[in-house]
C-alpha positions, 0 to 999 in steps of 0.5 A: 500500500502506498503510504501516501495518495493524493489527486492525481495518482493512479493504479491498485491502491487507489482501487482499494481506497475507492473500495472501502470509500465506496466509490466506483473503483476505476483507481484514478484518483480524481475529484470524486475520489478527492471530494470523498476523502475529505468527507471521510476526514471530516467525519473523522476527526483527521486533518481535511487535505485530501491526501491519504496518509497513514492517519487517514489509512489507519481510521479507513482500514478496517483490520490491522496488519502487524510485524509478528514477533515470530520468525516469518519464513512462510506466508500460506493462502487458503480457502474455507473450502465453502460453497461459491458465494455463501458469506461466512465470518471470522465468527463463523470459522472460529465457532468451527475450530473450536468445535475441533478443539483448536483454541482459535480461528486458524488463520491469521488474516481472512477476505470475505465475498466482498473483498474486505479484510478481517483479522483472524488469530493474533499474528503473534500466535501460532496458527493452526492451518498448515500441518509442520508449517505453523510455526513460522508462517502467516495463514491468509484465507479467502471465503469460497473455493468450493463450487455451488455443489459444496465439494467440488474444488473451485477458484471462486474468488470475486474480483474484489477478493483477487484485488485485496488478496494481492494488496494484503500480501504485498503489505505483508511481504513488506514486512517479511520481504524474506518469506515465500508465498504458497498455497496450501496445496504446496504442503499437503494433498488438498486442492485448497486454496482451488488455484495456483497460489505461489504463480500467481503471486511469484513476482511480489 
């Protein structure tokens, strides 16, 4: 994410601050864009200049990205393996491993139908998603990857799910620039996460 945006500029991050100002996301930032930021501002207490610094990203932003204390060699995506187009939560997930015994949510980060972005389990925690990888690695998972029928495995990712998938992992190889990214179907016999994860995502 680019720390600071203004008018003018152009391109994915400009998409995602359109997405969560709900603006059309044709990621030129113009004076729709412009006017709309500094309504934001206004209603939330921040400077009114238009321009979206960290203090504007921070208040927009509904999830928090944080440095881990854990050594991150990994950065592993997935799918809740659920039916394309149902909405499920982080409560929803967290309810179902729990009834599995686990502590928590397995996953660090979670993108729901709509492309927003939620916090799973603390980053400072071990998760639980990926058998012998844990330990040193961030679990992000999309909502979906399941076709209509519930058990064939589908890439059902919503475009708005493809553009937050790519912001959110290019803001946490900011922060692990030494960590791989993969697919859980890198490390065990599942389709999950329904596509090529470590292509796709080669060159962040």
């Amino acid at each position: 994410m680019a720390i600071f945006l203004k008018k003018g500029d152009r391109g994915l991050d400009v998409k995602t601050l359109q997405h969560y100002l709900h603006l059309y996301e044709d990621g030129i930032f113009g004076v729709i864009t412009e006017e709309a930021v500094k309504t934001f501002q206004r209603r939330n207490g921040l400077k009114v200049d238009g321009i979206v610094g960290m203090a504007t990203w921070s208040a927009l932003v509904p999830f928090i990205i944080k440095k881990s204390k854990r050594k991150i060699t990994e950065i592993i995506v997935h799918c809740s393996a659920t039916p394309e187009g149902k909405h499920y939560t982080v409560e929803d997930i967290r309810k179902w491993h729990k009834a599995q015994g686990w502590s928590d949510v397995g996953y660090h980060y979670l993108v729901y139908l709509d492309g927003s972005i939620h916090n799973g389990r603390d980053v400072d925690i071990v998760g639980a998603h990926c058998t012998n990888h844990n330990a040193h690695s961030i679990g992000v998972c999309y909502i979906g990857g399941v076709a209509k029928d519930g058990k064939t495995p589908k890439d059902t990712r919503t475009q708005e799910q493809k553009d937050s998938l790519l912001y959110l992992l290019r803001e946490l190889k900011v922060l692990y620039p030494d960590a791989e990214i993969h697919g859980h179907n890198d490390f065990a016999n599942k389709a999950c996460p329904s596509f090529n994860a470590r292509d796709e995502y080669r060159n962040i």
